[in-house]
N, C-alpha and C positions, 0 to 999 in steps of 0.2 A: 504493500500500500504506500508506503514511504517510498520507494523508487518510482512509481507512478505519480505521484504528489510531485518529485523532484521534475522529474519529464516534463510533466504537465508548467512547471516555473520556468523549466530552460527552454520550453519552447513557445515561452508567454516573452521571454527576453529575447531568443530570437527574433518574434517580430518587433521588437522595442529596438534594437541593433538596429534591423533594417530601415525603419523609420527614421531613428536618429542618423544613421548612415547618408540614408537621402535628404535631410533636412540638413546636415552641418556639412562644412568642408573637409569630406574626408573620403579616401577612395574607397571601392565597394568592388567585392565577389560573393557572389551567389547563384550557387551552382547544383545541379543534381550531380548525381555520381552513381558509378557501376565499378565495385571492386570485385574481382575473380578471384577464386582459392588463390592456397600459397603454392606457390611453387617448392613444392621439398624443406627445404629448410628457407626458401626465401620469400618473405610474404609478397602478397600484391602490392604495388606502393605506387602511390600519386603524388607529384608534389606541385605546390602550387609557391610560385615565384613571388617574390612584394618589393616594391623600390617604394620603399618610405620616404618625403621630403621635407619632412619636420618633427620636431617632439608634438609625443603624444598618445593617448592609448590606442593598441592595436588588441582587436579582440576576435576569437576566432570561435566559430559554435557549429556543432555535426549532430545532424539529426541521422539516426538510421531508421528506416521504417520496413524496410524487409533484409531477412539472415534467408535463405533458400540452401540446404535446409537448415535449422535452427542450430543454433552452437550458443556454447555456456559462456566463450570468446566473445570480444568483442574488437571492435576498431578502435587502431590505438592514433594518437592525433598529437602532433607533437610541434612546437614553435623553435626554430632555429635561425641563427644566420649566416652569412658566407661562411663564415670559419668552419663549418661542417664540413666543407668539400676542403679535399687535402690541395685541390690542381684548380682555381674557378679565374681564371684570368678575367680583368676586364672587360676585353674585346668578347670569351666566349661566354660572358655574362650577357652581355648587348644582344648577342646571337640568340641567344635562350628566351630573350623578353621577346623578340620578334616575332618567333618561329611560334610560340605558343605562350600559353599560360596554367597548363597544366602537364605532368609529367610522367608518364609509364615509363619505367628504363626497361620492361620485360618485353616492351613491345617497339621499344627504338630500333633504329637502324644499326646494325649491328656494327661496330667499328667505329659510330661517330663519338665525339671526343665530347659530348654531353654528356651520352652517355654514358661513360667513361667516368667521367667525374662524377653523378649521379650515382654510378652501382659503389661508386666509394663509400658517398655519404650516406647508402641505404648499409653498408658494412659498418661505418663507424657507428651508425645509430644501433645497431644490432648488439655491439659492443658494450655497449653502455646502459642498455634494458636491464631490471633486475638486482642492479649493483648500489648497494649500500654508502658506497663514495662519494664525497661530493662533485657532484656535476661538474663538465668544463663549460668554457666560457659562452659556448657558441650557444649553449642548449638554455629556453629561453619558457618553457614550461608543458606539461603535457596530461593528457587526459585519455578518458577509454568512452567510446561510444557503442552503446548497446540496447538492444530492445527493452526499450524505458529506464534509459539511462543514459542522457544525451553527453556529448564531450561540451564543455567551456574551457578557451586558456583566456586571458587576462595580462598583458605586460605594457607597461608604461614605460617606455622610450624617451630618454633624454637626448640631449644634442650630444653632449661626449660620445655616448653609446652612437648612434646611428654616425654620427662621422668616424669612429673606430672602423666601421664594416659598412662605412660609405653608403648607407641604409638599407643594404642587401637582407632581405630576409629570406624564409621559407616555410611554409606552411604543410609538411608528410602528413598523409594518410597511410597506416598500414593494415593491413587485412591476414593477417597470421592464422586464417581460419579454414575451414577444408568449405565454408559456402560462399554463396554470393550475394554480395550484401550492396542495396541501395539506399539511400540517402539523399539528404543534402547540405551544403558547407555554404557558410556565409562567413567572409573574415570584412572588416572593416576598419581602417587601419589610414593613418596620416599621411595621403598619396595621391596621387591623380587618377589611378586605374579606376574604371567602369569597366565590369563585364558583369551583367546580370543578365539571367537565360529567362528567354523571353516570355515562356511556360509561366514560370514564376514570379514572373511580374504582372502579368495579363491578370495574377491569382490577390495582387494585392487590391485592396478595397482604398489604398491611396493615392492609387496612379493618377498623372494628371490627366486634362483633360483641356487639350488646346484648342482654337478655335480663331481664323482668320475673321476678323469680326467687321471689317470694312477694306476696300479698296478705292481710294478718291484720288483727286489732284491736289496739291498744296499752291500756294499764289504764285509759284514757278514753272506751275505744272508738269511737276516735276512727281513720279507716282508715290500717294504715300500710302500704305500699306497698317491697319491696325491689327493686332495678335492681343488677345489674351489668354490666360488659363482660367479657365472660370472654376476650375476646383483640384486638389490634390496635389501632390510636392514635385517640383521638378530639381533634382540632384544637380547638385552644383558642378559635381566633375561632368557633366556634360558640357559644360564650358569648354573643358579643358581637352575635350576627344577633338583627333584629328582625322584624315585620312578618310577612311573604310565607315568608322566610325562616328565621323563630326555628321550634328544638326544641320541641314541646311533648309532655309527658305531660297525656293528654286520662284525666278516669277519669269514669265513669257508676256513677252509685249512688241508688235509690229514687226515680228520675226523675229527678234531676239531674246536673250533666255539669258538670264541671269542667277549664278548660284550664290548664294551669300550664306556662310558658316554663322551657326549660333552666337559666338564671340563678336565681330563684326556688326551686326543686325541688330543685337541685342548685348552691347559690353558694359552696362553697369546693370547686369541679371534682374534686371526689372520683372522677368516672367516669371519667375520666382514669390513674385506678390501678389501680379495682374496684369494692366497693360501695357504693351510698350508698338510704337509708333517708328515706323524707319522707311524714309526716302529715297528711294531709287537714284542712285546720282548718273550722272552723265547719260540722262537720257529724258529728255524734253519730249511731252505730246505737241504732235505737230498740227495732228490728226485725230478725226475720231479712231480707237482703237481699242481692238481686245483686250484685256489684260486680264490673268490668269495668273494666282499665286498660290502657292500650296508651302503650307508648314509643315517642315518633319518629313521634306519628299526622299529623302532616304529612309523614312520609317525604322529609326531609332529610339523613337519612346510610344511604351506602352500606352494604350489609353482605349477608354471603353465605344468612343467615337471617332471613328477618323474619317469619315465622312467631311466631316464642317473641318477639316485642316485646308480643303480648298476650295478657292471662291473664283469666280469669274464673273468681271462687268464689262462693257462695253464704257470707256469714258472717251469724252468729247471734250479737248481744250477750252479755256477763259479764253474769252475775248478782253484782253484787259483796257482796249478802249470803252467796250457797254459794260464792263460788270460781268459778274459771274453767269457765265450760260453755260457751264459744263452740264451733261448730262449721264445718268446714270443710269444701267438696263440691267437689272441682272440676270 
């Protein structure tokens, strides 16, 4: 009854994590997961990468929800940083962040020199299980997640520490069990990463909910475009995603097409509270013209309506000798 009790709070703090996650400055994973038996004597092992860019708590929580078949084991969940790998060069650090964000060394490429360093740190860790000694330096807290009995670690990160190990973290799952155990991992932690699986966010009842709310001319006519969130948190590391990744408002007008990143559009996170207002520069209606804007046309944040992310009017230039004659169709 007491470990169900306990369950029942680590996974009432999981969603408080997530929440808070998305509401402050801090980066964010949240992930399902699928661990296969152990290999002989080597368990399953995932690891998940962290580039911390300031002091502060880093917290990490593992729910399992199916063991196939059941085991008295559980998933062991452990906080560590660089200094676990005995070989982690800078450059094949940089490589690691690119390639991926989580880590099977049973299933890497055989030979590649991640791997390599990976099947070290799953060796050192192995080392170290069980022993009555005081810990080394790199090992930074750890827990056992099992059917109603979630994992939590907790470690508060100062600047000395994170400039020691250059803010390299890492987050091991290991599965030392003969079944196959699903779950899921949310670490939230002092950084810029966003990767949250889309499953699980589509699941939160916080998600936002954007909505292009006008398309007009401003006395330039110049196009200006209104966005709000009319409800739930938009995470601040969306700011901060690039690439593959970044928000963009895409707008099409008189054959041309414009993509503007989150940052740009919106750089003092006004969407964050409610409205914010952004002008199409270097392009003047000349003409009556289409104009077609869509928010979020990369389709990076969840939400219960994406319908209303895009809007299309027809506007017609000021005549600025009679006054305002623009019209609007939608």
């Amino acid at each position: 009854m007491k470990k169900i009790i306990f369950s029942c709070i680590i996974g009432f703090l999981l969603i408080a994590s997530l929440a808070y996650a998305m509401e402050e400055k801090k980066g964010l994973i949240y992930q399902t997961f699928k661990l296969y038996p152990a290999n002989d004597d080597n368990p399953y092992t995932l690891i998940y990468p962290l580039e911390v860019t300031g002091p502060g708590k880093l917290r990490v929580y593992v729910q399992t929800i199916k063991f196939e078949p059941k085991s008295k084991q559980g998933v062991k969940t452990m906080l560590a940083d660089v200094r676990v790998f005995d070989k982690m060069s800078p450059g094949m650090w940089k490589k690691w962040m690119m390639r991926i964000n989580k880590f099977n060394f049973l299933e890497w490429v055989a030979g590649d020199e991640i791997r390599s360093a990976v099947h070290g740190a799953v060796k050192t860790v192995k080392s170290i299980l069980g022993k009555k000694e005081k810990m080394p330096k790199w090992f930074h807290g750890m827990d056992e997640a099992a059917p109603n009995n979630n994992a939590r670690i907790e470690h508060v990160i100062d600047d000395p520490e994170r400039q020691s190990v250059e803010g390299k973290y890492v987050v091991l799952l290991q599965n030392p069990t003969d079944s196959v155990v699903e779950g899921s991992i949310l670490i939230d932690y002092p950084g810029d990463g966003f990767d949250v699986e889309r499953s699980l966010w589509n699941d939160d009842p916080r998600k936002p909910e954007l909505v292009v709310k006008d398309i007009s001319l401003n006395r330039g006519n110049y196009i200006l475009i209104t966005m709000v969130r009319e409800k739930g948190w938009m995470p601040e590391a969306l700011w901060k995603q690039t690439g593959e990744k970044a928000v963009i408002l895409k707008v099409t007008a008189g054959g041309k097409e414009f993509e503007i990143p989150l940052p740009v559009f919106d750089p003092e996170k006004k969407l964050k509270y409610g409205e914010i207002k952004y002008a199409i520069p270097d392009f003047i209606v000349t003409e009556e013209t289409a104009v077609t804007a869509h928010l979020d046309a990369t389709n990076q944040i969840a939400e219960g309506n994406k319908a209303n992310n895009k809007k299309t009017v027809t506007l017609k230039p000021r005549d600025t000798t009679s006054g305002d004659s623009r019209q609007k169709t939608p």
